[in-house]
C-alpha positions in Angstrom: -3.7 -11.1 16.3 -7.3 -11.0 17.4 -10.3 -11.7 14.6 -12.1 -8.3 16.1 -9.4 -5.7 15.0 -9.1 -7.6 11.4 -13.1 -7.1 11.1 -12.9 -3.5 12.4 -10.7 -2.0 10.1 -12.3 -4.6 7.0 -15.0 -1.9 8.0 -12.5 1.0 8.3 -11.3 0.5 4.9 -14.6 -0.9 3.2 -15.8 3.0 2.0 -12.6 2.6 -0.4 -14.0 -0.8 -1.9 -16.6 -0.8 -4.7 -19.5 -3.0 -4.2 -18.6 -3.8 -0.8 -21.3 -5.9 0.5 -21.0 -8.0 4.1 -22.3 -11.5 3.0 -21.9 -13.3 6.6 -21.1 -12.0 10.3 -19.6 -15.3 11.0 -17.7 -17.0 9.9 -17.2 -13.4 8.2 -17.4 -13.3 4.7 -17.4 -9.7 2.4 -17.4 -9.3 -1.5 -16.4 -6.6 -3.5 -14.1 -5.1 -6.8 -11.0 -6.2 -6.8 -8.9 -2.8 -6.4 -5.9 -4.4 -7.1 -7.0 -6.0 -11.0 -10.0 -3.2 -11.2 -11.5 -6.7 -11.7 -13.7 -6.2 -15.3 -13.2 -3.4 -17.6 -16.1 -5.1 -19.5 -18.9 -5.4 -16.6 -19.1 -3.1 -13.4 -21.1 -5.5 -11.5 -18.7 -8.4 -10.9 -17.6 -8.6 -7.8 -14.4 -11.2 -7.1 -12.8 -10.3 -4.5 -13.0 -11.3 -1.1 -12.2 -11.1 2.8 -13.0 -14.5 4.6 -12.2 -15.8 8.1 -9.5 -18.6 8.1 -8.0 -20.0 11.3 -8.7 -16.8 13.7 -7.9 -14.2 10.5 -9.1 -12.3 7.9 -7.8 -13.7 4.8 -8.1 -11.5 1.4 -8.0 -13.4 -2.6 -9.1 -12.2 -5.4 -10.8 -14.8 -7.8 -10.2 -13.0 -10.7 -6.1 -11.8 -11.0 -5.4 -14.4 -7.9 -3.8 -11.8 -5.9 -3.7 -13.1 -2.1 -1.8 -10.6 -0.2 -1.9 -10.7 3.9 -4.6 -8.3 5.3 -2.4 -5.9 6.5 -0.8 -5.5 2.7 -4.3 -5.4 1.3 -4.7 -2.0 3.4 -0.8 -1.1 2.5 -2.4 -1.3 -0.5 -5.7 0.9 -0.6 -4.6 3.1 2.3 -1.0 3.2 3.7 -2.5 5.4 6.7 -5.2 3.1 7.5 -2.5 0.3 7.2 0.0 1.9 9.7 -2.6 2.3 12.2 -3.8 -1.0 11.7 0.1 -2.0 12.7 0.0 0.2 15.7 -3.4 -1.6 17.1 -2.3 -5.2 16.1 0.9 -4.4 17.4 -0.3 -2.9 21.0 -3.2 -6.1 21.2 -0.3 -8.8 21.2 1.9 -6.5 24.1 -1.5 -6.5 26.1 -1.6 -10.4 26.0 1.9 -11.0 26.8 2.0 -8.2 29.1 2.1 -10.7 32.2 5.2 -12.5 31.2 7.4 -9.5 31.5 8.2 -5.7 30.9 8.7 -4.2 27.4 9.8 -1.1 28.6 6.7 0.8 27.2 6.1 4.7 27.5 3.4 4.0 30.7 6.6 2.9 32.5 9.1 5.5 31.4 7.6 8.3 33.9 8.9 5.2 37.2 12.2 4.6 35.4 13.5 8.0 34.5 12.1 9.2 38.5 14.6 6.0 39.9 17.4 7.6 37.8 17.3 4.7 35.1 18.9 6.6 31.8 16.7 4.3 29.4 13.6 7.0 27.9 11.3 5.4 25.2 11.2 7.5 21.7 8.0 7.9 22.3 8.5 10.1 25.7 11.1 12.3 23.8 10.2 16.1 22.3 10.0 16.0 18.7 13.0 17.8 18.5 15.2 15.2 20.2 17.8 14.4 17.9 17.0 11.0 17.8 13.0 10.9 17.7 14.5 13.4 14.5 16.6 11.0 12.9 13.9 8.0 13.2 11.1 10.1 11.4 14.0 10.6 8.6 13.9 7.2 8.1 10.1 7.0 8.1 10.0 4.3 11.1 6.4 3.3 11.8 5.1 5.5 15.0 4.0 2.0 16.4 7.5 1.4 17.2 8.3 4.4 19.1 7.0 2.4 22.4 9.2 -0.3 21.8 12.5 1.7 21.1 14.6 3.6 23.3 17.3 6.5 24.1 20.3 6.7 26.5 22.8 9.4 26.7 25.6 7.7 27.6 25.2 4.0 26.1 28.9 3.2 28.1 26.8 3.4 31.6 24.0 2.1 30.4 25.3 -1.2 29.3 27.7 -1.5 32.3 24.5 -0.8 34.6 23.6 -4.3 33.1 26.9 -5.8 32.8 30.1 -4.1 34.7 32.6 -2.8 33.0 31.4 -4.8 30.0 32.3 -1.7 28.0 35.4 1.5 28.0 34.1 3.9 25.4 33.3 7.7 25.1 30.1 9.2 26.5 27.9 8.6 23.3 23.9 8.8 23.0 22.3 5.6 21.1 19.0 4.3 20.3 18.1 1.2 22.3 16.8 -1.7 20.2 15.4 -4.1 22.9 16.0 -8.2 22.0 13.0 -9.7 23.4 12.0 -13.1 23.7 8.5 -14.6 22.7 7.2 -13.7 26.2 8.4 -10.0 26.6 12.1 -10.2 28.4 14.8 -8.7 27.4 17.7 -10.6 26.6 19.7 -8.2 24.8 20.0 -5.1 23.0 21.6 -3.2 20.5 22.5 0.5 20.2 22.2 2.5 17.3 23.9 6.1 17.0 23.4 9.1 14.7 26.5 9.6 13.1 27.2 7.2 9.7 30.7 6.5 11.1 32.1 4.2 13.6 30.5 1.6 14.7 26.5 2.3 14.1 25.4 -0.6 15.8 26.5 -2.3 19.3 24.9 -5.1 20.8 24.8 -6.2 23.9 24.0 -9.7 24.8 22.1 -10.3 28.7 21.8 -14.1 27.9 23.2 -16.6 25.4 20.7 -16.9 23.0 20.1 -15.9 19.0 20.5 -12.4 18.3 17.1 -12.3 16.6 15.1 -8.8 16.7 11.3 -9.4 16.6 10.6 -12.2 18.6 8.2 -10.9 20.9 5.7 -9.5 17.8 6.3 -12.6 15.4 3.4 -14.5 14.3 4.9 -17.8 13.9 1.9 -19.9 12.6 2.5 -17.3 9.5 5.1 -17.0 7.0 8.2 -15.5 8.4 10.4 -12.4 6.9 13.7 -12.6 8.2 16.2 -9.4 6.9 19.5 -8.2 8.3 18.4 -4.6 10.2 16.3 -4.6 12.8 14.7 -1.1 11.1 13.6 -3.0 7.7 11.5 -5.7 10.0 9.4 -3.0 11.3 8.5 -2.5 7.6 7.3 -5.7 6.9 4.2 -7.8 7.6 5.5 -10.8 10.0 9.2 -9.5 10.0 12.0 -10.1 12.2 15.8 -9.3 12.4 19.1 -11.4 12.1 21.2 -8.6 14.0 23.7 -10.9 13.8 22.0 -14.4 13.9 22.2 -16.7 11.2 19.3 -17.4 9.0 18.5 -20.7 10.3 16.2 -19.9 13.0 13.6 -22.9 12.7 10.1 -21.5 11.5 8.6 -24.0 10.0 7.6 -21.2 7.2 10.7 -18.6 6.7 11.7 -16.2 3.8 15.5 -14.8 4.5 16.1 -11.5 3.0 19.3 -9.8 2.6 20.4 -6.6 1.5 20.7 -5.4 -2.3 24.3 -5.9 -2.5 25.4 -8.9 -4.9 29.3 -6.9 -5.1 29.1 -8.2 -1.4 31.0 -11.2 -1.1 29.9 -11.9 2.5 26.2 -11.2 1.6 26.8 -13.7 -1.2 28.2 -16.5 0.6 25.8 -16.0 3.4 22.7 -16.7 0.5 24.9 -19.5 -0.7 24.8 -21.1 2.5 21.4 -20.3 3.2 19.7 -21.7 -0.2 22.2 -24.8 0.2 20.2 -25.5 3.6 17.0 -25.3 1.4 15.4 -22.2 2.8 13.7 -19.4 0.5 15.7 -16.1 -0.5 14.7 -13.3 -1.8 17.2 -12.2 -4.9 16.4 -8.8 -5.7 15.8 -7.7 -9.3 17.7 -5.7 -11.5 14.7 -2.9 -11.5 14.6 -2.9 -7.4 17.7 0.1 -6.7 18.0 0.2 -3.4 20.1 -1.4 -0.1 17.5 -2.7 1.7 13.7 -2.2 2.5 14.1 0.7 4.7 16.2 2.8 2.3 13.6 2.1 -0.4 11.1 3.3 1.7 12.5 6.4 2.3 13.2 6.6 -1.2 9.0 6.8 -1.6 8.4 3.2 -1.7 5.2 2.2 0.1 5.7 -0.6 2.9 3.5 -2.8 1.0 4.9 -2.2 -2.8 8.2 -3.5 -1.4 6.8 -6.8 0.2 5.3 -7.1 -3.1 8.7 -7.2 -4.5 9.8 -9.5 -2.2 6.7 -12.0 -2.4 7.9 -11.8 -6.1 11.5 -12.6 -5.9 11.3 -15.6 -3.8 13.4 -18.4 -5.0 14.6 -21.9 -3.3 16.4 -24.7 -4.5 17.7 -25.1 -8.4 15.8 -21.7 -9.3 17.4 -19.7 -6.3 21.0 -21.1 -7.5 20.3 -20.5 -10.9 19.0 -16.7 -10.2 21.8 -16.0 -7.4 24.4 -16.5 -10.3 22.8 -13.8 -12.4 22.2 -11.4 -9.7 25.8 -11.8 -8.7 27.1 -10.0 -12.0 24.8 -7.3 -11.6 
């Protein structure tokens, strides 16, 4: 993610920040009240909170409560609508610079592929009415992601135009999650329908590789959030998706999240397994009611209230053991 857009919208959000003062252009350094402590009730001058460049980034800590969230938290924080844009941008810079590895399918080429008789059209390209652009809005999916997901009438033909005869089902209209690797190619994808019966989500694999969802935005130089549905990454600052792939993907700085659902004994063996091979898990608290992040965002949650939650709830070795027995009776 480039420096600039971090410093642009560390501008953007600075009218929100009390005593906001640039103290260096670069490296970029800026003070002002932390909004996340109120930082003194007992003197309105102090000041102890910061943004400062660190390795190509704006990094935020407060020197007072020791919050250090990631940037793009920080503005979950003091302006979910500043922070979602800030998504789209970061989102559309990294597509720009892989752009000449491959195609991502975005909305400047649906206009070629829909003209050549191609049945994939990005969300993005559909009428807000479209059952599907409908159904994605219910579940308060970033807009930033509209490019980057997809709708087929017929998913049958679709998947045999990659693969023939790879499937015999009934005409049925899904939403295309693309797999894409770390340089923009698709090597799989999954389709989504509307209904909440049958099977919700198919995937189809082009070449034998992890069924990971995310690849092509992940930062991996950064802590990773790995969850189970592709949906709930989007959600997250750094996220990517199982859909199918086990936890043990090899960043060197991971955080595997499942769903709420300690009655699951899958789900539980699955974090067994996982904290066995050392890695953090999130266990969920007692107070935190919902399935997964997605659900608790449509339940009102902000995006960045639930990676607090997560950041949290991190466990690994004896203490993730220790906490995975209590959450299991829950």
């Amino acid at each position: 993610m480039a420096l600039w857009i971090d410093t642009k919208y560390a501008g953007m959000v600075s009218p929100r920040l009390k005593r906001f003062r640039i103290k260096k252009q670069s490296p970029y350094e800026a003070n002002f009240r932390c909004p996340i402590c109120g930082d003194s009730k007992k003197s309105q001058i102090k000041s102890r909170c910061w943004f400062y460049e660190r390795e190509g980034r704006l990094t935020v800590k407060c020197f007072n409560c020791g919050a250090h969230p990631s940037f793009r938290n920080f503005l979950g924080f003091v302006d979910p609508t500043l922070e979602q844009e800030y998504a789209f941008e970061s989102f559309k810079e990294r597509n720009d610079q892989n752009s000449q590895w491959g195609n991502r399918l975005p909305a400047a080429q649906v206009v070629d592929r829909v003209v050549l008789g191609d049945p994939y059209v990005s969300i993005s390209a559909l009428s807000d009415f479209h059952p599907a652009r409908k159904y994605l809005r219910g579940r308060r999916i970033p807009a930033f992601a509209f490019d980057h997901l997809g709708w087929v009438d017929d998913f049958t033909k679709f998947t045999n135009s990659y693969l023939p005869d790879k499937l015999d089902m009934k005409p049925e209209g899904r939403i295309i999650i693309p797999l894409m690797d770390r340089y923009g190619m698709m090597f799989g994808f999954q389709g989504r329908n509307l209904r909440l019966d049958g099977n919700r989500y198919v995937t189809i694999m082009l070449q034998d590789k992890p069924k990971v969802f995310g690849l092509d935005r992940v930062d991996e130089d950064r802590k990773v959030y790995v969850v189970e549905g592709p949906f709930d990454s989007l959600f997250l600052d750094n996220g990517v998706a199982m859909a199918g792939a086990d936890a043990a993907m090899g960043f060197t700085d991971q955080v595997v999240i499942y769903d709420n659902e300690p009655r699951n004994l899958e789900i539980v063996a699955r974090m067994e397994r996982a904290i066995a091979r050392g890695e953090q898990v999130v266990i969920w608290p007692s107070s935190f009611p919902h399935k997964d992040v997605n659900d608790a965002v449509v339940a009102g949650m902000t995006p960045a209230a639930v990676q607090a939650i997560i950041d949290g709830n991190t466990y690994q070795g004896l203490a993730a053991r220790l906490r995975l027995m209590e959450w299991k009776k829950t």
